[in-house]
C-alpha positions as CSV (number, residue, x, y, z in Angstrom):
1,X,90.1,43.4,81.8
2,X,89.8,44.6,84.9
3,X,93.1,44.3,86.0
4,X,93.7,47.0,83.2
5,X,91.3,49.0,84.4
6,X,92.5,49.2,87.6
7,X,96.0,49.8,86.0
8,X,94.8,53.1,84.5
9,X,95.6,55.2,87.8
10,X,99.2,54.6,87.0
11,X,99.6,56.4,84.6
12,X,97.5,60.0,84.7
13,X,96.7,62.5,87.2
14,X,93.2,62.2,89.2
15,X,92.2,65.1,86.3
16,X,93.0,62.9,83.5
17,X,91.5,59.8,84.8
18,X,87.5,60.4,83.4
19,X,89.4,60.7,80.1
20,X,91.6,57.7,80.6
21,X,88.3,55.4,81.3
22,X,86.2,57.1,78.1
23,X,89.1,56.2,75.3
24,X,90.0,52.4,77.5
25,X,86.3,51.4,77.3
26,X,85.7,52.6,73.5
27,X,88.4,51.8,71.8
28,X,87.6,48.0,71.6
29,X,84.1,49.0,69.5
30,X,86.2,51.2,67.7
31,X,88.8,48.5,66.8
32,X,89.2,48.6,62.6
33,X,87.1,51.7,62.4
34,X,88.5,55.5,61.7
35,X,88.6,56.8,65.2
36,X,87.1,60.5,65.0
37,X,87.1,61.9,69.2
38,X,83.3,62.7,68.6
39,X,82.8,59.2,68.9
40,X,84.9,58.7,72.0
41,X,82.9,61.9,73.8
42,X,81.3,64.4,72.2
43,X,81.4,66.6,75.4
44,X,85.5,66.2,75.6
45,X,87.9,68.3,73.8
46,X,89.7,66.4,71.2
47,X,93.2,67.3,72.6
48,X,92.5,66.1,75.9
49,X,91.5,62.8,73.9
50,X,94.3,62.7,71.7
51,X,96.6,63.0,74.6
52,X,95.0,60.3,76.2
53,X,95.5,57.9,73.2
54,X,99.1,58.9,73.2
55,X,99.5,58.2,76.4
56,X,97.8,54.4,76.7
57,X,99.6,53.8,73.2
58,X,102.9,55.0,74.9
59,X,102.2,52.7,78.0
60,X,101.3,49.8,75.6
61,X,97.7,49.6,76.8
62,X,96.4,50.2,73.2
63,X,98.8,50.2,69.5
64,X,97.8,52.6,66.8
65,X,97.4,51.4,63.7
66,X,98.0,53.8,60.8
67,X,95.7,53.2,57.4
68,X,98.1,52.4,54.0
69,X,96.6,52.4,50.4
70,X,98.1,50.0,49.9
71,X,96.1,46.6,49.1
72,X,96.7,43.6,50.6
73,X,97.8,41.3,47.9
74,X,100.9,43.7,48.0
75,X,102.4,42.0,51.2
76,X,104.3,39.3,51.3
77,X,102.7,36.1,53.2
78,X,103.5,36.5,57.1
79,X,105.8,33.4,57.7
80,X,104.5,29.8,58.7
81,X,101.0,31.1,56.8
82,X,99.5,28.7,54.2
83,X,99.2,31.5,51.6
């Protein structure tokens, strides 16, 4: 983990890097939740935060995952699974 962390500098200016920190060290209490910026930092601006998320999911640092409607049972077993 910190290896990543230390990674972050890569990949943002010095004026991006408080935001880069905030959204690497929430999004893991965040994981299967509806992420709402608020709950990143209340004090940022969301499109400084939604920028950020772009740019770590761009860098592969973090993968979005979009909600469906669909219910499970409508997906075929993943292969090699016992279902």
């Amino acid at each position: 983990m910190q290896t990543f962390r230390r990674d972050l500098g890569r990949f943002a200016s010095r004026a991006k890097q408080p935001y880069l920190e905030k959204v690497f060290t929430s999004v893991p209490a965040l994981v299967g939740k509806r992420i709402k910026y608020v709950n990143i930092d209340p004090d940022a601006r969301s499109r400084e935060l939604k920028a950020t998320i772009e740019l770590l999911a761009t860098a592969g640092r973090i993968q979005r995952i979009h909600r469906s409607a669909a219910p499970l049972s409508a997906y075929p077993p993943a292969a090699g699974s016992r279902a």
